[in-house]
N, CA, C and O atoms as CSV, one atom per row, in Angstrom:
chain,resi,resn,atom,element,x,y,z
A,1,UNK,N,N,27.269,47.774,-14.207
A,1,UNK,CA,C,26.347,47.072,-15.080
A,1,UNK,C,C,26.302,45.610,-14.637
A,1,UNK,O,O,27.353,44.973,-14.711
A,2,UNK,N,N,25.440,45.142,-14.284
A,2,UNK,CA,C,25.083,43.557,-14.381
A,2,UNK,C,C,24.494,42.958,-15.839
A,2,UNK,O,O,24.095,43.505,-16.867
A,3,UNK,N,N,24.677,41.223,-15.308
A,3,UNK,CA,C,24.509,40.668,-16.738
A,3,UNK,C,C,23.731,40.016,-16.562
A,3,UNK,O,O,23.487,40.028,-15.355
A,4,UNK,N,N,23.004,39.261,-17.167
A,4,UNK,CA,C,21.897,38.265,-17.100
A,4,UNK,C,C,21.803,37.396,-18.405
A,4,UNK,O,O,22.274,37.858,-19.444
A,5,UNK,N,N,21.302,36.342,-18.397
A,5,UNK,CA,C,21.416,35.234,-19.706
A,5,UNK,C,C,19.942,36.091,-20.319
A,5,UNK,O,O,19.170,36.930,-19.856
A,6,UNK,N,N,20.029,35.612,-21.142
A,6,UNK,CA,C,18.593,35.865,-21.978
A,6,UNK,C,C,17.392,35.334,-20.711
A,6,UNK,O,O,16.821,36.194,-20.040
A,7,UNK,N,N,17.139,33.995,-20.520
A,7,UNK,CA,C,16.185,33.080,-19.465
A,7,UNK,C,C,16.162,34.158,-18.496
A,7,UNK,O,O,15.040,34.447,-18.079
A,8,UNK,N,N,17.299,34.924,-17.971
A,8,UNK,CA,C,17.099,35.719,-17.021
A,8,UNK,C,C,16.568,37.154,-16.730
A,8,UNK,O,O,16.015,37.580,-15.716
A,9,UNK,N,N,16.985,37.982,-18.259
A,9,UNK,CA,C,16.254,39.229,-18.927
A,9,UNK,C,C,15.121,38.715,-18.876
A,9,UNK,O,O,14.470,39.339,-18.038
A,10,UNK,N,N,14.529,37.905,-19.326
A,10,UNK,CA,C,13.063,37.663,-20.012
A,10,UNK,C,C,12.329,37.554,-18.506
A,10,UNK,O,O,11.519,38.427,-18.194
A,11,UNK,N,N,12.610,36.551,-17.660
A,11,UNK,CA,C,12.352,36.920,-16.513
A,11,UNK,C,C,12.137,37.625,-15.422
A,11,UNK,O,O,11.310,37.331,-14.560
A,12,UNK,N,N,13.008,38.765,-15.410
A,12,UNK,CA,C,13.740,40.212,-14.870
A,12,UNK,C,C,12.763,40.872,-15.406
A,12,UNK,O,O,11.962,41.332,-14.593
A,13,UNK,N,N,12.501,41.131,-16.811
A,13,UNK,CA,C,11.715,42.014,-17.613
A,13,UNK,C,C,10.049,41.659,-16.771
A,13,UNK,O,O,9.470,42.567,-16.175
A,14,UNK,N,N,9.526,40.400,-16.844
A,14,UNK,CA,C,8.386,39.998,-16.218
A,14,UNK,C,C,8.156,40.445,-14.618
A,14,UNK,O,O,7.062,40.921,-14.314
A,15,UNK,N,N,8.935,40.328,-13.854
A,15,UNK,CA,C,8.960,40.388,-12.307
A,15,UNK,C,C,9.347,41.963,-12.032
A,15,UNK,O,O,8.949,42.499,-10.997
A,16,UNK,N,N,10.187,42.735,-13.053
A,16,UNK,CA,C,9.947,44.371,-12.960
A,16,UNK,C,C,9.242,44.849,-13.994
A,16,UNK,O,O,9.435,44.955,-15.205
A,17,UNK,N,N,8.355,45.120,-13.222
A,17,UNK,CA,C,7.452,45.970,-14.694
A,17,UNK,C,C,7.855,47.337,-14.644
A,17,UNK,O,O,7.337,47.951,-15.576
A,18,UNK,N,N,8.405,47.886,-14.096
A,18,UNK,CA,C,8.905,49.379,-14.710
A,18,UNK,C,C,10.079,48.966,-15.395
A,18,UNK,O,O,10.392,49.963,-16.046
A,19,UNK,N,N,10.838,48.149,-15.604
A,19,UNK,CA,C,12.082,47.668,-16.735
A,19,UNK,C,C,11.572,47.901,-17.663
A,19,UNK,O,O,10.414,47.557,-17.900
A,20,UNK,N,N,12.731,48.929,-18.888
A,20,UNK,CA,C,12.374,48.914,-19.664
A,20,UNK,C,C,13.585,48.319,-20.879
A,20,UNK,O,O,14.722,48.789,-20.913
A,21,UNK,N,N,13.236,47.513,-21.577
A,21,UNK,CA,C,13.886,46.667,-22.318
A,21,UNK,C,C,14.163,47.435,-23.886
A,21,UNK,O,O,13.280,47.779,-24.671
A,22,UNK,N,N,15.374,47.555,-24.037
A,22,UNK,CA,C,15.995,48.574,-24.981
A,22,UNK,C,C,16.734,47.142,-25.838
A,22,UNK,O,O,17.176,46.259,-25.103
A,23,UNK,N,N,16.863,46.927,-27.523
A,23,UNK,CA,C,16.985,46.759,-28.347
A,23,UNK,C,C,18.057,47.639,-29.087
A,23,UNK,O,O,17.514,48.441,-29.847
A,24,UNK,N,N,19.388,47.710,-29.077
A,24,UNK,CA,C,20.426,48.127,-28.953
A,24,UNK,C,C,21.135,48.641,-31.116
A,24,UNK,O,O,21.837,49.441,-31.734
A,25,UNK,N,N,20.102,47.252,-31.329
A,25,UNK,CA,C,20.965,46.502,-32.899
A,25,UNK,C,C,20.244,47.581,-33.595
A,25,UNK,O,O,19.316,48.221,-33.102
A,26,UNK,N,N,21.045,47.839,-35.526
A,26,UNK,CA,C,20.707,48.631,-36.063
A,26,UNK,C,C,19.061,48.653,-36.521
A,26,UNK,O,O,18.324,47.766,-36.092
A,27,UNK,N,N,18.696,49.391,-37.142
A,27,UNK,CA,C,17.355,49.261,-37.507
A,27,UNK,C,C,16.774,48.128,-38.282
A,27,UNK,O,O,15.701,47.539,-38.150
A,28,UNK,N,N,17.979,47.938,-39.315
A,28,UNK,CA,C,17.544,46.431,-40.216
A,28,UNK,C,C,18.027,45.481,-39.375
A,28,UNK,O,O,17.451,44.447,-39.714
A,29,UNK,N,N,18.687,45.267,-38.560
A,29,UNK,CA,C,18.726,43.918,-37.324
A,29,UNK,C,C,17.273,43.982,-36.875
A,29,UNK,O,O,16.576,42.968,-36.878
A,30,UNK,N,N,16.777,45.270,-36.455
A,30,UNK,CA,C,15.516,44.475,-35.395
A,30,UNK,C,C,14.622,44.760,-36.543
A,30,UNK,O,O,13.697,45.235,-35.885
A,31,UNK,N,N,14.239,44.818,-37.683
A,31,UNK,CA,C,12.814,44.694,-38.423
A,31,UNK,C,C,13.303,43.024,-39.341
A,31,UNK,O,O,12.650,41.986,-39.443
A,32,UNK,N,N,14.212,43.254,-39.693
A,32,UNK,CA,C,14.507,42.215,-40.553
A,32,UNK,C,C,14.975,40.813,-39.929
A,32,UNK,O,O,14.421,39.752,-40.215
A,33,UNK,N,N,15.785,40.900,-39.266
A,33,UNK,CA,C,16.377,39.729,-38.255
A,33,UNK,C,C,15.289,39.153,-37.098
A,33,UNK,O,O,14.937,37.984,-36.934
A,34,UNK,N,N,14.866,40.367,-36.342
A,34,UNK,CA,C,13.643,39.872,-35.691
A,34,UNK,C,C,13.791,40.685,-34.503
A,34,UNK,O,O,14.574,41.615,-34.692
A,35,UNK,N,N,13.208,40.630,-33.141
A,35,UNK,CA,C,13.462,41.467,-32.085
A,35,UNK,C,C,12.640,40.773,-31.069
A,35,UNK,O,O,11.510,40.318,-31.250
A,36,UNK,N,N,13.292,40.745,-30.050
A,36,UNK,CA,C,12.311,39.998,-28.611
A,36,UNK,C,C,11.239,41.539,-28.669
A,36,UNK,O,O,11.403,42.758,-28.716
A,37,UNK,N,N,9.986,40.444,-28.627
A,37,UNK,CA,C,8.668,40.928,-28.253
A,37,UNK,C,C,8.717,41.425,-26.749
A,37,UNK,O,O,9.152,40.781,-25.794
A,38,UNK,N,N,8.217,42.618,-26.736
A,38,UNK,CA,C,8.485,43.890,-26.148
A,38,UNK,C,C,9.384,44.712,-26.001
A,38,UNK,O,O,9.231,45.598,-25.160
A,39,UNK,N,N,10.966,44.623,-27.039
A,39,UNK,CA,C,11.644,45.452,-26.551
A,39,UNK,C,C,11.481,46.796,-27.299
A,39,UNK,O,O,10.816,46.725,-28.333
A,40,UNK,N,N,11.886,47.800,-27.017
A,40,UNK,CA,C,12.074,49.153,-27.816
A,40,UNK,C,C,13.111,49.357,-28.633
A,40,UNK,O,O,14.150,48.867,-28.191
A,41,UNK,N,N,13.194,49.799,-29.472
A,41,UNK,CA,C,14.142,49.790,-30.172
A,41,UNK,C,C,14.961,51.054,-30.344
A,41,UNK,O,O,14.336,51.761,-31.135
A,42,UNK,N,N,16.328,51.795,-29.876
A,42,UNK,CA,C,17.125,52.525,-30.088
A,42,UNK,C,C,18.152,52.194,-30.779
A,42,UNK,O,O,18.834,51.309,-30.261
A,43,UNK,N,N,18.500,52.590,-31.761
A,43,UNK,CA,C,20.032,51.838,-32.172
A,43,UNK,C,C,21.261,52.444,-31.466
A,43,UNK,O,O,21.263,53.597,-31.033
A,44,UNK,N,N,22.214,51.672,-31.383
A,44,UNK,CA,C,23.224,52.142,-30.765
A,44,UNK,C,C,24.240,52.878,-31.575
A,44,UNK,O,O,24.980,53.825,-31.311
A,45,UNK,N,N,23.959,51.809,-33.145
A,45,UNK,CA,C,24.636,52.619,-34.299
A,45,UNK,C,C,23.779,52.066,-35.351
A,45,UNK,O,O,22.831,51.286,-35.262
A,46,UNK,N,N,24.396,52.723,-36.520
A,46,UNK,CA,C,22.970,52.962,-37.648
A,46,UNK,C,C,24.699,52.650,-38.868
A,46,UNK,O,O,25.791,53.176,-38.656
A,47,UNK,N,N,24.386,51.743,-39.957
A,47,UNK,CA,C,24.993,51.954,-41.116
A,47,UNK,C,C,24.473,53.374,-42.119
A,47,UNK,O,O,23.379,53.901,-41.917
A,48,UNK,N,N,25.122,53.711,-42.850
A,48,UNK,CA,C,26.757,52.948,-43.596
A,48,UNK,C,C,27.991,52.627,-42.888
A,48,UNK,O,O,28.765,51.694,-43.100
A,49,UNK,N,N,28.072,53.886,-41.693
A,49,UNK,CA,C,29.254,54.507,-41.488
A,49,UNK,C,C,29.613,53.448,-40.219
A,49,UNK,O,O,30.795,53.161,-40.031
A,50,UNK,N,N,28.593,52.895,-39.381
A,50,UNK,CA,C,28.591,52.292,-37.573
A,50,UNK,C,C,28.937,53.342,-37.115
A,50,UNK,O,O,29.961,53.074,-36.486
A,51,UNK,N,N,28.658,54.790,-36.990
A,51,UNK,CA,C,29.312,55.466,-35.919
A,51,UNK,C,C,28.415,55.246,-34.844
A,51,UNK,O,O,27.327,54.724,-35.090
A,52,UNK,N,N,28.744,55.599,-33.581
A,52,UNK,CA,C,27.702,55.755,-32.359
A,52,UNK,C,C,26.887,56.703,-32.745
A,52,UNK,O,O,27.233,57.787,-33.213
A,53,UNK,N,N,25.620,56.269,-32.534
A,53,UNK,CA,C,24.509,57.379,-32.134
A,53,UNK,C,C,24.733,58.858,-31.142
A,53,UNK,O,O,23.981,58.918,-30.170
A,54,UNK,N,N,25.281,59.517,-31.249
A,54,UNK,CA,C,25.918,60.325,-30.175
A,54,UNK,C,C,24.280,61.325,-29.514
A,54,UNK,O,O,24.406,62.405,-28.936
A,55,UNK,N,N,22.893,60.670,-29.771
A,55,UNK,CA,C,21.580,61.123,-28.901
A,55,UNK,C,C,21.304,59.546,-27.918
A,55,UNK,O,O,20.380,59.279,-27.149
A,56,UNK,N,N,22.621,58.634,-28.361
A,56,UNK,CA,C,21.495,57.413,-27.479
A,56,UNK,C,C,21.071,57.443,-25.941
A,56,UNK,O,O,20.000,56.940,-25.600
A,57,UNK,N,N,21.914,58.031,-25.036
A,57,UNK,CA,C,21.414,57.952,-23.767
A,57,UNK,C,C,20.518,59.351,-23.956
A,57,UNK,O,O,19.930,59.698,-22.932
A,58,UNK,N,N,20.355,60.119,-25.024
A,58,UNK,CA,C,19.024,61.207,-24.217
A,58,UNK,C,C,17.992,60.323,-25.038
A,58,UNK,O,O,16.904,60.705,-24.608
A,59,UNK,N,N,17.756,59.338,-25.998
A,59,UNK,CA,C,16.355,58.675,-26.463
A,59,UNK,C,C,16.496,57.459,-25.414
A,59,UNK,O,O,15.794,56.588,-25.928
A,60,UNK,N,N,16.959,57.000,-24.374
A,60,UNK,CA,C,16.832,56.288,-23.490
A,60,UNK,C,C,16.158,57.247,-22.424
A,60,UNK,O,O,14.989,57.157,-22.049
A,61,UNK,N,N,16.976,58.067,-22.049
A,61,UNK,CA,C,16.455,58.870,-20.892
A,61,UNK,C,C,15.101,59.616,-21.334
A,61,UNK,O,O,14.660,59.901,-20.221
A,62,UNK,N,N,14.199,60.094,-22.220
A,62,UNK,CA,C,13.169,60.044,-23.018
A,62,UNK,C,C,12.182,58.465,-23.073
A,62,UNK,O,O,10.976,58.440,-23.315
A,63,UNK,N,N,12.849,57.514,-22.850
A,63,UNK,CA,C,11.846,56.429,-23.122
A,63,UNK,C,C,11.606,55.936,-21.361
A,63,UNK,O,O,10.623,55.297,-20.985
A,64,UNK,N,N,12.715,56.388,-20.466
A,64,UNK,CA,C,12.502,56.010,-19.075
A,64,UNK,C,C,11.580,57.104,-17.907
A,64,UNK,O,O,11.413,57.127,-16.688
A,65,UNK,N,N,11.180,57.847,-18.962
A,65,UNK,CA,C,10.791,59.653,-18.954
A,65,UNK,C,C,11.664,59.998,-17.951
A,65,UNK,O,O,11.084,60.267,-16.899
A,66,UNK,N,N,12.876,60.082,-17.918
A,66,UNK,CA,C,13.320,60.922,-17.444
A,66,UNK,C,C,14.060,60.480,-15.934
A,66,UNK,O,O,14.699,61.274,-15.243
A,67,UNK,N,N,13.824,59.052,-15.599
A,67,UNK,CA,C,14.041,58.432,-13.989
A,67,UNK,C,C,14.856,57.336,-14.521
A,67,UNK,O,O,14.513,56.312,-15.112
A,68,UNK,N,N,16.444,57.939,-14.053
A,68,UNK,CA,C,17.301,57.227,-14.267
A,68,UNK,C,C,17.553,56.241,-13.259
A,68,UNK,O,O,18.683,55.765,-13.148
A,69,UNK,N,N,16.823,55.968,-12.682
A,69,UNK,CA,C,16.994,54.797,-11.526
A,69,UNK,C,C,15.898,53.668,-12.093
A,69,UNK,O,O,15.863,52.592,-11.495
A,70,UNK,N,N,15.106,53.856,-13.098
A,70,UNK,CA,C,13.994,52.554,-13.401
A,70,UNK,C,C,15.597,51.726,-14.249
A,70,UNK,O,O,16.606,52.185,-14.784
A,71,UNK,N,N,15.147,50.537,-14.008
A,71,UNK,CA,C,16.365,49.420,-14.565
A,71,UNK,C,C,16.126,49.789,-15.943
A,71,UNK,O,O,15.125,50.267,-16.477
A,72,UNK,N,N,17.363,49.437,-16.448
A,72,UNK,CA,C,17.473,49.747,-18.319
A,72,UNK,C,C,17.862,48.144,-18.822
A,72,UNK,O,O,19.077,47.958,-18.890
A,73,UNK,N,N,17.193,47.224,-19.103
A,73,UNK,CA,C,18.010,45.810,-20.242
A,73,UNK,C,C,17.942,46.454,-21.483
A,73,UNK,O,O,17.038,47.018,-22.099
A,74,UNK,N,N,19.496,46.157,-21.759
A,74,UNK,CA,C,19.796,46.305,-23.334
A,74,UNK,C,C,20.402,44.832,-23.926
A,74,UNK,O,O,21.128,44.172,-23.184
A,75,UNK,N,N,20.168,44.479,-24.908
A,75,UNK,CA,C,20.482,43.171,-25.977
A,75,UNK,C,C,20.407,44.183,-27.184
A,75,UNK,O,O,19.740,45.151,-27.552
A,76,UNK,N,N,21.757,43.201,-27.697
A,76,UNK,CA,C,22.078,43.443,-29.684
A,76,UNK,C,C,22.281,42.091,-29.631
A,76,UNK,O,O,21.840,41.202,-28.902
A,77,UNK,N,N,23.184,42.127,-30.731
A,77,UNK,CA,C,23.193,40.498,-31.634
A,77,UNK,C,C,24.016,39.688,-30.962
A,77,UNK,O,O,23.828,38.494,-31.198
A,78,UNK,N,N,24.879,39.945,-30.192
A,78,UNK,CA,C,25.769,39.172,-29.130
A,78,UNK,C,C,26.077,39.361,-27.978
A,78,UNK,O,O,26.930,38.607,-27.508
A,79,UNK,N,N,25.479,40.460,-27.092
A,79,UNK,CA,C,26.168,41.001,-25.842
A,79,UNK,C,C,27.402,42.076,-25.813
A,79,UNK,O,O,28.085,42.359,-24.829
A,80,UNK,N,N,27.509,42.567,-27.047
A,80,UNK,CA,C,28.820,43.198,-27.026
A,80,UNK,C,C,28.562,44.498,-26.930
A,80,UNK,O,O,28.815,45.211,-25.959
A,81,UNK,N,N,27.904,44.910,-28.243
A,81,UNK,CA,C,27.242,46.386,-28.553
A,81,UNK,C,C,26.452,47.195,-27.549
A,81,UNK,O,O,26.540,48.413,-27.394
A,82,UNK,N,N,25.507,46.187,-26.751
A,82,UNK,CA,C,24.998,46.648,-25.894
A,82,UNK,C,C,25.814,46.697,-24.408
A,82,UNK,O,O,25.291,47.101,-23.370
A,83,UNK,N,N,27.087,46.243,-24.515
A,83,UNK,CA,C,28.137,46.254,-22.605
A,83,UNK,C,C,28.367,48.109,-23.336
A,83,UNK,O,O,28.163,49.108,-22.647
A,84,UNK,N,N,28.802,48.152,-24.766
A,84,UNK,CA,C,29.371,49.667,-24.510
A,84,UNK,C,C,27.953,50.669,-24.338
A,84,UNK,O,O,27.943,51.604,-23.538
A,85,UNK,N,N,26.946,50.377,-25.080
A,85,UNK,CA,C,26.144,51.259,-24.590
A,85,UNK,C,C,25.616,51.267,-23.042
A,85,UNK,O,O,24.767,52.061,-22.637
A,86,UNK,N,N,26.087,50.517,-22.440
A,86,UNK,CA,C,25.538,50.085,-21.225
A,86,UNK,C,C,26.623,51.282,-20.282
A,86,UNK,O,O,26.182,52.020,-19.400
A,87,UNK,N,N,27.609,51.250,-20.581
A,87,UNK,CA,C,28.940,52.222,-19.964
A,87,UNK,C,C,27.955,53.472,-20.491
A,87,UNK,O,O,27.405,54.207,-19.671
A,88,UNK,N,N,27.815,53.615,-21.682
A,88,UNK,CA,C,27.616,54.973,-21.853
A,88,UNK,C,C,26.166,55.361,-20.945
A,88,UNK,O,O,25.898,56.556,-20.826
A,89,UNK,N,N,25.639,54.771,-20.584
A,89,UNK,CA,C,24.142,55.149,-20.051
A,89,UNK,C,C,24.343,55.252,-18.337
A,89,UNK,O,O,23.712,56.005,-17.596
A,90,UNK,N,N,25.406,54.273,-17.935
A,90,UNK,CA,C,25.958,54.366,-16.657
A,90,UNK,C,C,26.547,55.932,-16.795
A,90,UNK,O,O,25.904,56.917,-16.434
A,91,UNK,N,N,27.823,55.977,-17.356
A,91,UNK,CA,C,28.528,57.837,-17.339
A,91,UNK,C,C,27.445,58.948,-17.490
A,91,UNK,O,O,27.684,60.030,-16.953
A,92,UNK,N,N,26.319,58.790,-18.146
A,92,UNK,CA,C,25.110,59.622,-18.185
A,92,UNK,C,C,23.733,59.783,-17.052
A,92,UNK,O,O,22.593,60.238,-17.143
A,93,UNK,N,N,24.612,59.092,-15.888
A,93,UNK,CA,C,23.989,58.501,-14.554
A,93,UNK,C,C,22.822,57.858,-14.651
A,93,UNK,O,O,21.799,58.355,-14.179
A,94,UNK,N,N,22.830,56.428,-15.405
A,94,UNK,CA,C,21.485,55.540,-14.876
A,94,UNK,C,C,22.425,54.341,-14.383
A,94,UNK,O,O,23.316,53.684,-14.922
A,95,UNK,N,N,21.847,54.352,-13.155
A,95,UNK,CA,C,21.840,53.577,-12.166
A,95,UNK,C,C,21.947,51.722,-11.965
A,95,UNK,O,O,22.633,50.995,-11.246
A,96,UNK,N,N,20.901,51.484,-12.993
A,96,UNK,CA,C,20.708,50.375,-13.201
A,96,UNK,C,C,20.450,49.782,-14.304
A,96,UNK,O,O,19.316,49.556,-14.724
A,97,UNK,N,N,22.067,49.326,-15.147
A,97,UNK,CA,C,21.812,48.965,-15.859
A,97,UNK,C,C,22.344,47.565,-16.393
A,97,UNK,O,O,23.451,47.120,-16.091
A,98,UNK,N,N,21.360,46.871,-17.287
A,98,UNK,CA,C,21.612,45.017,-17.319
A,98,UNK,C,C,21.868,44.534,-19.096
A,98,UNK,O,O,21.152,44.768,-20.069
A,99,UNK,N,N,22.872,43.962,-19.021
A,99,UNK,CA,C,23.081,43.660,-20.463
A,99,UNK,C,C,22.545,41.974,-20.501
A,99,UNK,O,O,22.734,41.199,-19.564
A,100,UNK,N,N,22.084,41.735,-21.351
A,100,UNK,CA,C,21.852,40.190,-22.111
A,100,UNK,C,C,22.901,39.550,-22.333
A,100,UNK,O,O,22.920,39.713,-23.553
A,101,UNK,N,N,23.750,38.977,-22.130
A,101,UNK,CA,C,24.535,38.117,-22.352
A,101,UNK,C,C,24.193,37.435,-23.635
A,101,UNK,O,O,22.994,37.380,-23.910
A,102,UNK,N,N,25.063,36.900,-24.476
A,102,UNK,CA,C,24.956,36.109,-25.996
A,102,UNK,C,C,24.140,37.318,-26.791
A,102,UNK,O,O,24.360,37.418,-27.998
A,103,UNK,N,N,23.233,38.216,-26.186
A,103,UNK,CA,C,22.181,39.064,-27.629
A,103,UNK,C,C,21.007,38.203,-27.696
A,103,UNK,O,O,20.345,37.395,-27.046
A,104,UNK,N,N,21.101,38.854,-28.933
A,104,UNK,CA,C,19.624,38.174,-29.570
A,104,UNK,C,C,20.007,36.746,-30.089
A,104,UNK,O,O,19.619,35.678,-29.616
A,105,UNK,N,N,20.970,36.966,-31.313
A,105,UNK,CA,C,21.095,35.877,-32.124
A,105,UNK,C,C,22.649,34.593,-31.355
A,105,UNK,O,O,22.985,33.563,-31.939
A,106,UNK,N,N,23.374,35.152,-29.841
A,106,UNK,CA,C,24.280,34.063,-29.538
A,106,UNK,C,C,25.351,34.504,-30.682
A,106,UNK,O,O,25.469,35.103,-31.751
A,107,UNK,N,N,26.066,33.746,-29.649
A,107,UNK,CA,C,27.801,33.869,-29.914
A,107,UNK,C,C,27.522,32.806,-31.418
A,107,UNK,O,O,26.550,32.137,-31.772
A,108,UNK,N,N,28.840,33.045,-32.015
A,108,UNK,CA,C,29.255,32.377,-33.087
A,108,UNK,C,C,30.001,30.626,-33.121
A,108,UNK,O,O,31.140,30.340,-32.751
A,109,UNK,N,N,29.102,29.803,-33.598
A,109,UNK,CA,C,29.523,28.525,-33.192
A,109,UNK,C,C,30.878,28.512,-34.591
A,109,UNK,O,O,31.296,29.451,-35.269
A,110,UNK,N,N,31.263,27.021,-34.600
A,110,UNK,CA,C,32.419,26.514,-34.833
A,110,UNK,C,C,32.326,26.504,-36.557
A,110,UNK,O,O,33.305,25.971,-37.080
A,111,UNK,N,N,31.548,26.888,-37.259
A,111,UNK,CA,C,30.967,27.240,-38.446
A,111,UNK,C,C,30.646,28.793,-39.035
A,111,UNK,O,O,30.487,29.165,-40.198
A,112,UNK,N,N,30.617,29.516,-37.819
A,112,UNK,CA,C,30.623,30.944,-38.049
A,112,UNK,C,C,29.303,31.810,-38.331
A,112,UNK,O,O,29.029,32.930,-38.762
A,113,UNK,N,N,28.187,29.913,-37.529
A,113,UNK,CA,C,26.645,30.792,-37.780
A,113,UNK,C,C,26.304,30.741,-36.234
A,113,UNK,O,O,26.534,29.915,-35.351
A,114,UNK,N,N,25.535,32.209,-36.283
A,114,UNK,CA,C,24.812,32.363,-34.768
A,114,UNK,C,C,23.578,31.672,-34.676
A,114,UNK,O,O,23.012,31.157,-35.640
A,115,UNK,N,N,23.159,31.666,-33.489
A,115,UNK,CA,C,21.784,30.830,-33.364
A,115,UNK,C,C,21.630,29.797,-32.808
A,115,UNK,O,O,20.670,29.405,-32.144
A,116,UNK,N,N,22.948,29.116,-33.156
A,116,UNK,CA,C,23.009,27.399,-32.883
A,116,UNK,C,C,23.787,27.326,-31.546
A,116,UNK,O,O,24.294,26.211,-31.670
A,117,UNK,N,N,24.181,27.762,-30.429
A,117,UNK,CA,C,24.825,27.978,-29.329
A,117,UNK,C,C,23.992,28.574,-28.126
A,117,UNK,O,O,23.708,27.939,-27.110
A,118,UNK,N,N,23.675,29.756,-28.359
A,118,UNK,CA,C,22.906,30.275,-27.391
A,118,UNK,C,C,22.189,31.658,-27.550
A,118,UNK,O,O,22.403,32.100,-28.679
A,119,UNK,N,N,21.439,32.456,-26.820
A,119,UNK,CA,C,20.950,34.162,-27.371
A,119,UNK,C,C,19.426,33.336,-26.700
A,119,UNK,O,O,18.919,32.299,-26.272
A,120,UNK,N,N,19.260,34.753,-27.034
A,120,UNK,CA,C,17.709,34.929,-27.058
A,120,UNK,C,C,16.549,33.818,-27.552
A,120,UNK,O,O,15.801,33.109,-26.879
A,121,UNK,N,N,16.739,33.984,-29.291
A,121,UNK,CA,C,16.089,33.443,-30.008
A,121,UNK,C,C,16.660,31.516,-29.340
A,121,UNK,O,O,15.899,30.725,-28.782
A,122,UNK,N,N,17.977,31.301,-29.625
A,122,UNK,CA,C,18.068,29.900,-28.950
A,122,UNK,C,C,17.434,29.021,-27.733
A,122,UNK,O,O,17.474,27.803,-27.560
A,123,UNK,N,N,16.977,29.808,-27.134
A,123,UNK,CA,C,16.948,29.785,-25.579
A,123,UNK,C,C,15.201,29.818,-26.033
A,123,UNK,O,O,14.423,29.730,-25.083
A,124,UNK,N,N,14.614,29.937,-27.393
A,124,UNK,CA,C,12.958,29.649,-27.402
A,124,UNK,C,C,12.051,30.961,-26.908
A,124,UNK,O,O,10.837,30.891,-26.716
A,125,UNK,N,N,12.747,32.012,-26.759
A,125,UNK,CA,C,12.163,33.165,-25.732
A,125,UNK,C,C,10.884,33.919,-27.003
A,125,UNK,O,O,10.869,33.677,-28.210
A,126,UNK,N,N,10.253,34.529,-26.498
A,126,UNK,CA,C,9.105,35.423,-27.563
A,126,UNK,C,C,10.004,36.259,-28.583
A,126,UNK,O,O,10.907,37.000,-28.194
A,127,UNK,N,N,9.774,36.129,-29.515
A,127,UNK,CA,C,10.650,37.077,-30.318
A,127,UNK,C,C,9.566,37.240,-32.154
A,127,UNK,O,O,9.142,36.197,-32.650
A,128,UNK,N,N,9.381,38.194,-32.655
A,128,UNK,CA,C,8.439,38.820,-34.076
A,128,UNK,C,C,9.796,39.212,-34.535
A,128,UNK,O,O,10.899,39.366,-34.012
A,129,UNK,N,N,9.174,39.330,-35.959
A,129,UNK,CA,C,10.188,39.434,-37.167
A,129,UNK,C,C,8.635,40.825,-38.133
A,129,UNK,O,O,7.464,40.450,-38.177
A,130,UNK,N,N,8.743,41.178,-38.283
A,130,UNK,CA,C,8.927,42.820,-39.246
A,130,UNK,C,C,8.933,42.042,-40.546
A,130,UNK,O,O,9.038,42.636,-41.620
């Protein structure tokens, strides 16, 4: 798996157009919180419980129809959620796959709010709110 800053997904995403940009966070993260404009949305896990999605790499492999060699970017809310789904989509043989570094919303500053450090949304990138 490779990594890329947000500046660099957003970029990556532009210069490959068969990339397809996967949205990792639960369902109320990306309608309510907000979601970079164009990504798709799979969750990786779904409340109450957070268990893993145990269909996520076949609704990936379904959204790439099926060609596990087109690049996969995944972002959640910090870079974390999406490194393990990123393993799991690698063991399910895709080839190429790129995590966001910080997420959507950036690491947690010295106050314990995201946003104000770095991510997606920090960094000014396209992003809709639901």
């Amino acid at each position: 798996m490779k990594h890329l800053t947000p500046k660099e997904a957003h970029d990556f995403i532009h210069q490959n157009t068969d990339a397809v940009f996967v949205d990792v966070r639960s369902e109320i993260e990306f309608f309510y919180v907000g979601h970079p404009v164009g990504a798709e949305h799979i969750a990786w896990q779904e409340p109450p419980d957070w268990d893993v999605q145990p269909e996520f790499a076949s609704h990936v492999k379904a959204l790439v129809a099926g060609v596990k060699t087109r690049p996969v970017v995944l972002i959640c809310r910090s870079g974390k959620r999406s490194i393990d789904a990123g393993q799991v989509l690698e063991k399910a043989g895709f080839s190429d796959v790129y995590n966001v570094l910080h997420g959507f919303e950036g690491d947690l500053d010295e106050n314990f709010h995201r946003g104000r450090k770095n991510g997606w949304r920090f960094d000014g990138l396209p992003w809709a709110q639901m």
